[in-house]
C-alpha positions in Angstrom: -10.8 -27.4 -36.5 -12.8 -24.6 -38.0 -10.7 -21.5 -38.3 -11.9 -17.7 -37.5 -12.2 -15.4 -40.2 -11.9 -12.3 -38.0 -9.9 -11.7 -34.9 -11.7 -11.9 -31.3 -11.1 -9.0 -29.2 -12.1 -8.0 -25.6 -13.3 -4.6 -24.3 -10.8 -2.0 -23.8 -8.5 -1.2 -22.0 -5.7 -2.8 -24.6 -2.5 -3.3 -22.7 0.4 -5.6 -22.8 1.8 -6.1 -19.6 3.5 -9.3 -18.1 1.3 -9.4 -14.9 -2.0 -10.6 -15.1 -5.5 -9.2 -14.3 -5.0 -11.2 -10.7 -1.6 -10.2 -9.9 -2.8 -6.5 -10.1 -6.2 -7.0 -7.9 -4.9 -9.0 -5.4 -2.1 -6.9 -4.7 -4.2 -3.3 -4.6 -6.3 -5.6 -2.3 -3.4 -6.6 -0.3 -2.3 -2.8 0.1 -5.8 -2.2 2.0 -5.2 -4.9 4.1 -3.5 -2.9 7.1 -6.1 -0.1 6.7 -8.7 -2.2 7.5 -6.4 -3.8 10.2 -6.3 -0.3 12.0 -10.1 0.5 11.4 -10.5 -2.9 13.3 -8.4 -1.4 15.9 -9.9 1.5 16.1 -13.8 0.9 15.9 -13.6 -3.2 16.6 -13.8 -6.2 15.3 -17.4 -5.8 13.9 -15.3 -3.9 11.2 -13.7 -7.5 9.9 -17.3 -8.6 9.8 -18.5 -5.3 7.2 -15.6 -6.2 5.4 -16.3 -10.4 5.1 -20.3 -9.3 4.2 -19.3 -6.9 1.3 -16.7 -9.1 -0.1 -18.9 -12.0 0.1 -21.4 -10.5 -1.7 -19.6 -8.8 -4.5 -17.6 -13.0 -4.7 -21.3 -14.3 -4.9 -22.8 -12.0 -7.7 -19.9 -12.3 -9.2 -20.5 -16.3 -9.1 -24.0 -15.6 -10.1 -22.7 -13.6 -13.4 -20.4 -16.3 -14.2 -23.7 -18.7 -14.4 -25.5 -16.7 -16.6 -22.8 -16.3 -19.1 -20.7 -19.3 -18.8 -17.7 -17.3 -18.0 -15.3 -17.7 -15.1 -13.8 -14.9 -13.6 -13.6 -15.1 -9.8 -10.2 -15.8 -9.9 -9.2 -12.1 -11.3 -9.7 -10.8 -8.3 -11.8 -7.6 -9.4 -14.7 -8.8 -7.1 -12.6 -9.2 -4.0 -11.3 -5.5 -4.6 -14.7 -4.6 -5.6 -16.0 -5.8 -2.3 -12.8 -4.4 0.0 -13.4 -0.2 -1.5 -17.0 -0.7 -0.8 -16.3 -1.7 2.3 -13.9 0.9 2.9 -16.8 3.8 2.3 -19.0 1.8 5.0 -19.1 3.3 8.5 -18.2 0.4 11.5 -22.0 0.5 13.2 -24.2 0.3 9.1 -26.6 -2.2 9.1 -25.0 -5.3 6.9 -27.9 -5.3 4.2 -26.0 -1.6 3.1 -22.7 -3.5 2.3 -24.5 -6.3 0.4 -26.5 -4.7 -1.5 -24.3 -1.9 -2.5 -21.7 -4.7 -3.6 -24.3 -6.5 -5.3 -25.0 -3.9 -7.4 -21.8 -2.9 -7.9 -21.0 -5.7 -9.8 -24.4 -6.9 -11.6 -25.9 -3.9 -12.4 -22.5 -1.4 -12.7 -19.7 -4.3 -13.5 -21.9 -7.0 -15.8 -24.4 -5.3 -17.3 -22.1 -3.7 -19.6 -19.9 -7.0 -20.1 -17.7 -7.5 -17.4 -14.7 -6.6 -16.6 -13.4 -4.2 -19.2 -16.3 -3.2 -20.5 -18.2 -0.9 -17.6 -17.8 2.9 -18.1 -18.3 3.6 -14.4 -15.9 2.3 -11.7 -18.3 -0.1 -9.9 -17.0 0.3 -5.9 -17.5 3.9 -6.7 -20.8 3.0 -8.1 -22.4 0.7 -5.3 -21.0 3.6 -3.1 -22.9 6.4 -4.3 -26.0 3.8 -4.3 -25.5 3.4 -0.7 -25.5 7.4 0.0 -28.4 7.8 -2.3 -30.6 5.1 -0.7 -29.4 4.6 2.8 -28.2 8.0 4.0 -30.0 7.3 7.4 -28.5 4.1 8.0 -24.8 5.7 7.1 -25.4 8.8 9.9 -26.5 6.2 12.3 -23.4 4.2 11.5 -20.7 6.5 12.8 -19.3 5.5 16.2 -16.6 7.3 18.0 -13.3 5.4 18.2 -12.4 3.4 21.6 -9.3 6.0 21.7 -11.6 8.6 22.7 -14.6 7.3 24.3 -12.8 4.1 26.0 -16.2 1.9 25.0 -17.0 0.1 21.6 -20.1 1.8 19.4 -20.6 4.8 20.9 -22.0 6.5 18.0 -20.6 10.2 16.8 -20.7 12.2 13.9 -17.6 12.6 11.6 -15.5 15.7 11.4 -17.4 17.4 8.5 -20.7 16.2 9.8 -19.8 17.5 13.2 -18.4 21.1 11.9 -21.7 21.3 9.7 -23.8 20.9 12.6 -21.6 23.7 14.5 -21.6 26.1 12.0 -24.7 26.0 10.1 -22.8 24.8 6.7 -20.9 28.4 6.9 -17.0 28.5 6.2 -14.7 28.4 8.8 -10.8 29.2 8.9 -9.5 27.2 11.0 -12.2 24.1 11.5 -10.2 22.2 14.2 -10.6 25.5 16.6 -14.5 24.9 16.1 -15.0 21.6 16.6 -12.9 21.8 19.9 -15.2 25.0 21.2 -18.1 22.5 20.1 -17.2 19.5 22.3 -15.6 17.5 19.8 -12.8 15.3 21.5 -8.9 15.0 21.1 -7.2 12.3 22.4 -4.1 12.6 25.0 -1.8 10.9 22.3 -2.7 13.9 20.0 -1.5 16.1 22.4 1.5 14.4 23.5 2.6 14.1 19.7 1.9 17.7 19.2 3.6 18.9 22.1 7.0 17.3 20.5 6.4 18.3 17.2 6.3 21.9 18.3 8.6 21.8 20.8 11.5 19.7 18.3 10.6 20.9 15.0 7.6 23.6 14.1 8.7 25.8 16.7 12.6 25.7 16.1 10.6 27.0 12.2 9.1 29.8 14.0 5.3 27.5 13.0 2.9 25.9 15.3 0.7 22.8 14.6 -2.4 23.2 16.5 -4.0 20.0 18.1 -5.9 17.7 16.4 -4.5 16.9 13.2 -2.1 13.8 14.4 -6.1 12.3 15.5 -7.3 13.1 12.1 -4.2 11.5 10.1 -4.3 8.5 12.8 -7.8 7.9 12.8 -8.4 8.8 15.7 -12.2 9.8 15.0 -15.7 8.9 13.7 -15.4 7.8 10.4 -15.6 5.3 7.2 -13.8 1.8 8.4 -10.6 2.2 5.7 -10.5 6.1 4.9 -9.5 6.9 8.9 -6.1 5.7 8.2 -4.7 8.4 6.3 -0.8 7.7 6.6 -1.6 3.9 5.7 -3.1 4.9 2.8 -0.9 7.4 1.7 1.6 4.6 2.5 -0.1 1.9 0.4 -0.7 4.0 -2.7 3.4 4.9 -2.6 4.0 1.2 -2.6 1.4 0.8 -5.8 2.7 3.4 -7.7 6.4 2.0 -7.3 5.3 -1.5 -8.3 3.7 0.4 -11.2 0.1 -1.1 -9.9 -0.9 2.5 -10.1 -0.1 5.5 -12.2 0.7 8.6 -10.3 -0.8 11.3 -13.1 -4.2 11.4 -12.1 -4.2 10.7 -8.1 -1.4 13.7 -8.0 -3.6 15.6 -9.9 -6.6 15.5 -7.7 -4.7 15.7 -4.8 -3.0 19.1 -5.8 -6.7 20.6 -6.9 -8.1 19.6 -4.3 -6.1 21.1 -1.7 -5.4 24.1 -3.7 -9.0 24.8 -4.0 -9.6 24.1 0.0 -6.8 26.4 0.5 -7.7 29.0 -1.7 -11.2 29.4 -0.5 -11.0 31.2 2.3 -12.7 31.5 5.8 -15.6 33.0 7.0 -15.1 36.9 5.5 -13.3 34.6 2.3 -9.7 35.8 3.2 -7.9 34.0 0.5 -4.9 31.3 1.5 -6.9 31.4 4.7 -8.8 27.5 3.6 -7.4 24.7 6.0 -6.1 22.0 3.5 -4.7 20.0 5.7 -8.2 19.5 7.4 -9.8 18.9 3.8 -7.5 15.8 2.8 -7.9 13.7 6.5 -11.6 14.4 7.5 -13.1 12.6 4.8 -12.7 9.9 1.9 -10.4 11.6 0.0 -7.2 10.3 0.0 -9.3 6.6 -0.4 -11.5 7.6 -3.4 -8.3 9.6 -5.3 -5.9 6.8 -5.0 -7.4 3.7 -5.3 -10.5 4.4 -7.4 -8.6 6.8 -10.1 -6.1 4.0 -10.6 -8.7 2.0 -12.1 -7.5 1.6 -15.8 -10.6 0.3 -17.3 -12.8 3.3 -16.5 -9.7 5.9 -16.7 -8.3 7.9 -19.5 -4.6 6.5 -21.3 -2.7 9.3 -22.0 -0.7 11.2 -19.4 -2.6 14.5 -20.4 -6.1 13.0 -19.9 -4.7 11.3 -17.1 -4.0 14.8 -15.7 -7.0 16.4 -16.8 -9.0 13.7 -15.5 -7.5 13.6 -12.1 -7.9 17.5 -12.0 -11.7 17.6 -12.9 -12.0 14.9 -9.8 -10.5 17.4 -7.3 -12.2 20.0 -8.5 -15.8 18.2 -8.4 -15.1 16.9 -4.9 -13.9 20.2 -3.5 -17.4 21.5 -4.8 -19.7 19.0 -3.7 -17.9 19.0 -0.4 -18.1 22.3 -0.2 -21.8 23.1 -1.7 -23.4 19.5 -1.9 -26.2 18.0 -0.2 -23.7 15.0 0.6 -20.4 15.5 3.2 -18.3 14.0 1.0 -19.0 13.9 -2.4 -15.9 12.3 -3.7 -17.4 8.9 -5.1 -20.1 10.9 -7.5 -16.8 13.5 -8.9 -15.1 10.5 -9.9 -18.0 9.0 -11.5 -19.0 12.3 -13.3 -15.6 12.3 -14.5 -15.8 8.6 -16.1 -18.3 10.2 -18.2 -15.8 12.1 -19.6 -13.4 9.4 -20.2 -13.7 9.0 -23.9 -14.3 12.5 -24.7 -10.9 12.6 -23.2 -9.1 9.7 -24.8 -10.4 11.6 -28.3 -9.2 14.7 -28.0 -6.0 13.6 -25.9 -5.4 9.9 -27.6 -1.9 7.9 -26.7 1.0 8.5 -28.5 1.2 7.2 -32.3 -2.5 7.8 -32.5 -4.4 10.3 -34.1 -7.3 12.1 -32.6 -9.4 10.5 -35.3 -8.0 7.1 -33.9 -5.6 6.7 -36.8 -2.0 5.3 -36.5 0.6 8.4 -37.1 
């Protein structure tokens, strides 16, 4: 047997760890499971067939990779997750060729073009997302339907929250955007209310606060939106769960969060008051929580040390709070993150893990 003179080593990231690469994906993909449950509540069951087209696709290029270089990797389960946050950014009504393609080229021309797993800069989901906004932005406006909750019939089509409030307002700043949107037209369901009612009656108002209607639709998902970013709490829920398995680190997610709704609070309403920004409104009206949780986990296109980590995270909310706020794009989470990947080794070489120096040296 002819020996190696030299050792073989795979792309980056380098980390022991006694779970494998399948344990990992398959249980992130698991944790989106129940979001996508509710959005099939919600919207319908067309939602389980986005979902089946998207991970279908990203499962067959994958296979298609694996016959070019004689590699096997379907059973890492990077593909299926792949396919699942794709799918997650899609609104219930898109025409299926948006979710194909945009998984497609998530994986061949983001995921194996630079190697495979491991060795992409860019976090592919995030990737074939922004390609879908890019390319199809008329088939994602036409895609938004109101949930059954509120219009009592399946694919009624609506705009979002932030597509709605644009339309209001002329792309000004508002204070209080939940006021607006109700002056415009835009529904609340009776459940809202009803939970409202209690929550100021039992425990705001005993505080001498008030929590004005609409945000228990907006945390529910209870409105037009993308299939697994309406469910807020299940979300929030499913990233608590990763980050206590240890799926997920907690340094950059926490860091975008705290950005990002410090910059929505800070900037102000229509005469820029400041502390006058509705942050509440900011986190549940869009792909947020989604894109900051389960695309910043992503170790392979993520800093390694906890300062990066932070820094990293911190840029994200920053970008997204700016191209939500100034960008052509509603939500403009998916290109922050992937103008942060960018940045990922500039990072790692001025903030490099402990025991290394910054000229990649062992201390």
């Amino acid at each position: 047997m002819k020996r190696l003179r030299y050792p073989i080593v795979s792309a980056a990231p380098f980390a022991h760890a006694a779970r494998s690469t399948a344990s990992l994906c398959f249980t992130a993909a698991a944790a989106l499971v129940p979001a996508f449950a509710w959005g099939a509540w919600i919207f319908g069951p067309r939602v389980i067939l986005v979902a089946l087209v998207s991970v279908g696709s990203a499962l067959a290029s994958e296979g298609f990779a694996n016959m070019l270089t004689r590699r096997f990797t379907l059973g890492d389960g990077s593909a299926v997750l792949t396919g699942l946050i794709v799918a997650a950014a899609m609104p219930p009504g898109v025409a299926l060729h948006v979710p194909i393609l945009s998984s497609a080229f998530a994986i061949l021309a983001v995921k194996w073009t630079f190697g495979g797993l491991g060795g992409n800069w860019m976090n592919p989901a995030l990737a074939g997302i922004a390609f879908a906004q890019v390319n199809w932005h008329g088939d994602l406006l036409g895609g938004w339907v109101m949930p059954r909750i509120l219009s009592g019939v399946d694919g009624l089509s609506a705009s979002t929250p932030l597509g709605y409030l644009a339309d209001a307002t002329g792309g000004s700043r508002v204070a209080m955007p939940l006021e607006v949107l109700k002056k415009a037209g835009y529904p609340v369901s009776a459940f809202d209310g009803s939970v409202t009612s209690f929550l100021n009656d039992h425990v705001f108002g005993p505080l001498g606060a008030e929590l004005p209607g609409g945000y228990v639709d907006l945390a529910l998902g209870f409105r037009p939106g993308a299939i697994g970013e309406v469910a807020g709490i299940l979300l929030l829920a499913a990233s608590v769960f990763l980050i206590a398995r240890r799926i997920l680190r907690w340094e950059a997610p926490f860091a975008a969060l705290l950005v990002f709704v410090l910059a929505s609070r800070l900037s102000g309403g229509a005469n820029g008051e400041l502390l006058s920004g509705d942050a509440l409104f900011a986190v549940f009206s869009g792909g947020f929580i989604m894109t900051a949780f389960f695309a910043l986990g992503d170790p392979v296109t993520t800093p390694v040390s906890r300062p990066a980590l932070a820094l990293f995270g911190a840029g994200t909310g920053a970008l997204a709070f700016v191209f939500r706020r100034w960008g052509a794009q509603p939500d403009g989470s998916a290109f922050a993150v992937l103008l942060m990947n960018a940045l990922v080794p500039l990072l790692d070489k001025f903030f490099p893990p402990a025991g290394r120096s910054r000229k990649g040296r062992t201390r």
